[in-house]
N, C-alpha and C positions, 0 to 999 in steps of 0.2 A: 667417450663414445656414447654408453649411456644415457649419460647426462642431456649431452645434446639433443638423442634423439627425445628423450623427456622432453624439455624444451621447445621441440619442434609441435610433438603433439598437442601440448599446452595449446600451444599459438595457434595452430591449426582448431584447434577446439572452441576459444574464444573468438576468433572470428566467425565461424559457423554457429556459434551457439549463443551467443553474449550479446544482445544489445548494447548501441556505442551511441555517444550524445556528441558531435562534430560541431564546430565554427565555437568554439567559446572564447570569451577574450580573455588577453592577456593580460593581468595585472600582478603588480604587487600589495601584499597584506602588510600593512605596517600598522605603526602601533599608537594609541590614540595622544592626541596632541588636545593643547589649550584649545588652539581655532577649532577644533572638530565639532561637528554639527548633527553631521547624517551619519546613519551607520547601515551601509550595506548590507543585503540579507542576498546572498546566492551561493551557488553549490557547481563546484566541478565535478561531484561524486551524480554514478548514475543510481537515481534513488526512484524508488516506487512511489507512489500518491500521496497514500498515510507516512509514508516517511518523508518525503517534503514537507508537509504540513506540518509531522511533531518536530521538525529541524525550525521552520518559521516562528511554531511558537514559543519555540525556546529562545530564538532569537531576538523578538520579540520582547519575552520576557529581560532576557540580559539589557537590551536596548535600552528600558524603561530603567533598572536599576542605575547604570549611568549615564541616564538623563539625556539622550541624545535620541533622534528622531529617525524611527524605521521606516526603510524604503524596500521593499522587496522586488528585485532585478532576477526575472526569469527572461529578459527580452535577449539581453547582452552576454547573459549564464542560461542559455537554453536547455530545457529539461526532455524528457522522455517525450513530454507531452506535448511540445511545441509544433505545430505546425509550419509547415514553408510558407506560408503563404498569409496575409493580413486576416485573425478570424475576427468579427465580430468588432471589427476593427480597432482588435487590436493585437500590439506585436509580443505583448507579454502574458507567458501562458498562464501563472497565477490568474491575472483578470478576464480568462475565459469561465476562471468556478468560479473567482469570488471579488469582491466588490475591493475595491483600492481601500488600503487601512490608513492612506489621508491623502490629502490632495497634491503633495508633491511628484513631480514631474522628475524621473531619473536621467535624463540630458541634464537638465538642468543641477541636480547634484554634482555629476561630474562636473559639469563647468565650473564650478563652487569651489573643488580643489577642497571644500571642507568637510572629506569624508573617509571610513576607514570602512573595511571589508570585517566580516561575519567571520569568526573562527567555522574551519571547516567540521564542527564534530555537534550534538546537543548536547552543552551547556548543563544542564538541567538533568539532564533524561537520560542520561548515556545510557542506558539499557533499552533505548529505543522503544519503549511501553508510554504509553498516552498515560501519566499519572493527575490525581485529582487537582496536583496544586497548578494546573495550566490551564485550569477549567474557567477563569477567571478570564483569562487573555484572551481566550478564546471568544466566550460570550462576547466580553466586551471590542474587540477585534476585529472578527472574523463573520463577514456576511456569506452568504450562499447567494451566487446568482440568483436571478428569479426565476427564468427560460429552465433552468435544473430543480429548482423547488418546483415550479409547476408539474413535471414532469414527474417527479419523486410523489407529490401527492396524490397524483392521477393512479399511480403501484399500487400505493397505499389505501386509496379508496376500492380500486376491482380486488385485492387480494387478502386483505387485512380486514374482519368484519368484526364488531363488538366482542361475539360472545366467543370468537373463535380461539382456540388457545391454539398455540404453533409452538414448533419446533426450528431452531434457525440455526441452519449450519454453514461453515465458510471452509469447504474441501477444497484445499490448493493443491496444485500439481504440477505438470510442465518444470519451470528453472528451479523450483523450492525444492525440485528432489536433489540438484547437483551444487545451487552456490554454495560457497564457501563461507564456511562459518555462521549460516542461516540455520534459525530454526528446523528442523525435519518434518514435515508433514504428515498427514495425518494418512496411514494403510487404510486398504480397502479392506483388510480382517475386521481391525478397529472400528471402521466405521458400522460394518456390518451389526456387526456385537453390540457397540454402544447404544448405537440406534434404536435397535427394537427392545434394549433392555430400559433405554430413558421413556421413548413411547410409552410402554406399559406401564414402567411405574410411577408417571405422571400424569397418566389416563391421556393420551394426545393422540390427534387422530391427522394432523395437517403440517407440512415440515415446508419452509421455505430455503431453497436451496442455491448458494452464491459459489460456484466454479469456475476457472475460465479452463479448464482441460476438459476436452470432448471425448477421452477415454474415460475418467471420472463422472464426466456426466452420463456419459452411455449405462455405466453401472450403476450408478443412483437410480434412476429410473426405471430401470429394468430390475432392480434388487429390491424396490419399495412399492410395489405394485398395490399393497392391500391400504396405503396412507395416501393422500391427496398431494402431490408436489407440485408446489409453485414454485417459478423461479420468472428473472424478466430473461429476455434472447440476446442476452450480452455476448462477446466478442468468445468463439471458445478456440480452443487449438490443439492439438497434438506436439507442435514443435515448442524449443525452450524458446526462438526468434520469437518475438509478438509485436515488437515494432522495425524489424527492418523493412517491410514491404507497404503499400501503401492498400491496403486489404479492401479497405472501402472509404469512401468519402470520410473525410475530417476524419478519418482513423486514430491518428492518436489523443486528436481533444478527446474523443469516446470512447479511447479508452479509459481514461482520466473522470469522464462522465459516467458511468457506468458504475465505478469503481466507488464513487461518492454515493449515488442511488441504492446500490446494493447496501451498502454500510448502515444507512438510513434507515435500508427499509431493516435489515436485523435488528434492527434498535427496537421495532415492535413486534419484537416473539416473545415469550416467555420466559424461552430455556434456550440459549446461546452455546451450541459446541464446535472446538475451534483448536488445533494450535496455536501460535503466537503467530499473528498475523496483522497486522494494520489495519483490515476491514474489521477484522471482529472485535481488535481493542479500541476502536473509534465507536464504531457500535455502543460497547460498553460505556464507554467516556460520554457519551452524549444521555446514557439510560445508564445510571449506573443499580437501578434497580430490576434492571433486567440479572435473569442467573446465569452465573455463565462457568460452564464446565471448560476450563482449559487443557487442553491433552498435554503434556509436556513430552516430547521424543527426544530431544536433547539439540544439540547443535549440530553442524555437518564439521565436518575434518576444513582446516583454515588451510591447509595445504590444499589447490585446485587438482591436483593428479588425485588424490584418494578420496577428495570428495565427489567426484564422478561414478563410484561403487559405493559409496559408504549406504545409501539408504538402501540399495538394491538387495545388499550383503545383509543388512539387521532385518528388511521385512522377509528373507528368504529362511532364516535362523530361527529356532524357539528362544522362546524369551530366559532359557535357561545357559542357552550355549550365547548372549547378546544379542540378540532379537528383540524386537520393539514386544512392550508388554501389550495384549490383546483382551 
């Protein structure tokens, strides 16, 4: 009886809460053969930006080890980030950010029959962290649309000035307080604390700040009144939903857009603080001489019923009785 009624909640909680990625097709993963040629790069898993990207270049990287030719399939394996509708004319979301990593045509692979699909996990990286030895594939690889570079340099010129030294933070909030098995975010104790104890003792007067939770932003700005905060007016929310509704035009290309931009621009601060996050370890991975103070809070509970309390419970606790250290 219990049980069930657990079960129900669950369900009931994932639908309301959980972004869902629909129409994917159906295939089987088989295992590589003599004829094989292409090697498929797409994902049934729903994955955030920087974690598509570190899944691609891992893929990538494995691709190149055994000498067969990466295609990356977001058209047919549609992401978060897909759009309904033809953008920019095209059907595949990867090539809304970034430039095709070769000229092949993915109809055309399937019809070839000489191709094998992407194992679902990173290769490489299993700890989901952008490490240095991908910085290779990348460069060589990986373009940035231009329409997104223009846009990224326009930030960086109004916001970012020679002498100015910053402070660059990536306050996540919304779903990072409840999924499962994710990093735990960073408190608004912590941030309070850490903040004006880095300002000081770095002499910093200007802090660029990347949130999409509009309770977290409401606090920042209201709690850093005596320091200069920039940020750009990306997509913010209250809810853990951030793509089931159609919020505004091309909503989820921009999310996607947004999410690159910000990354970008943290790449030019100083002093980077962060949990483990995708914006802030791309950041890094691009500036690896940027400082970057990682908060560690630990993981969330991998059971979804107790990871729905679990961060509520540690930042409510002293860090004596298990409470997040402050």
């Amino acid at each position: 009886m219990i049980k069930n009624i657990k079960k129900k909640l669950i369900s009931f909680y994932l639908k309301k809460n959980v972004d869902r990625i629909k129409n994917i097709k159906k295939t089987n993963r088989q295992t590589i053969k003599k004829n094989t040629k292409y090697y498929v790069i797409c994902s049934k898993k729903k994955r955030g930006f920087f974690s598509l990207l570190l899944f691609v270049l891992n893929q990538i990287k494995y691709a190149k080890i055994k000498n067969l030719i990466p295609v990356i399939d977001m058209q047919y394996y549609p992401t978060l980030y897909n759009e309904k509708k033809v953008l920019f004319g095209k059907k595949n979301s990867w090539e809304y950010y970034f430039n095709k990593i070769n000229k092949v045509k993915i109809n055309n692979v399937y019809k070839s029959n000489k191709y094998i699909f992407c194992k679902e996990k990173n290769v490489f990286t299993q700890n989901n962290k952008f490490h240095p030895s991908l910085k290779k594939i990348f460069d060589k690889n990986i373009k940035i649309n231009n329409n997104i570079l223009k846009k990224y340099f326009f930030y960086k010129k109004k916001i970012f000035k020679k002498k100015d030294k910053f402070l660059g933070i990536h306050f996540r909030g919304t779903d990072m307080k409840y999924s499962p098995n994710h990093p735990l975010p960073l408190t608004r104790k912590q941030v309070d604390k850490k903040i004006k104890y880095l300002m000081n003792k770095f002499n910093l007067k200007k802090i660029f700040l990347v949130t999409e939770d509009t309770k977290n932003f409401n606090f920042f700005v209201n709690n850093f009144i005596n320091y200069e905060v920039f940020f750009i007016n990306n997509f913010r929310t209250s809810k853990t939903l951030a793509f089931d509704k159609d919020y505004r035009e091309n909503h989820r290309y921009k999310m996607g857009e947004e999410a690159l931009i910000n990354s970008l621009l943290l790449s030019n601060c100083n002093l980077l603080i962060s949990t483990q996050t995708g914006i802030a370890d791309f950041a890094y991975f691009i500036n690896p001489k940027l400082k970057f103070l990682k908060i560690n809070n630990g993981n969330n509970s991998k059971k979804i019923f107790f990871s729905l309390f679990k961060y509520h419970i540690k930042d409510f606790l002293p860090y004596a009785l298990g409470g997040f250290k402050v």
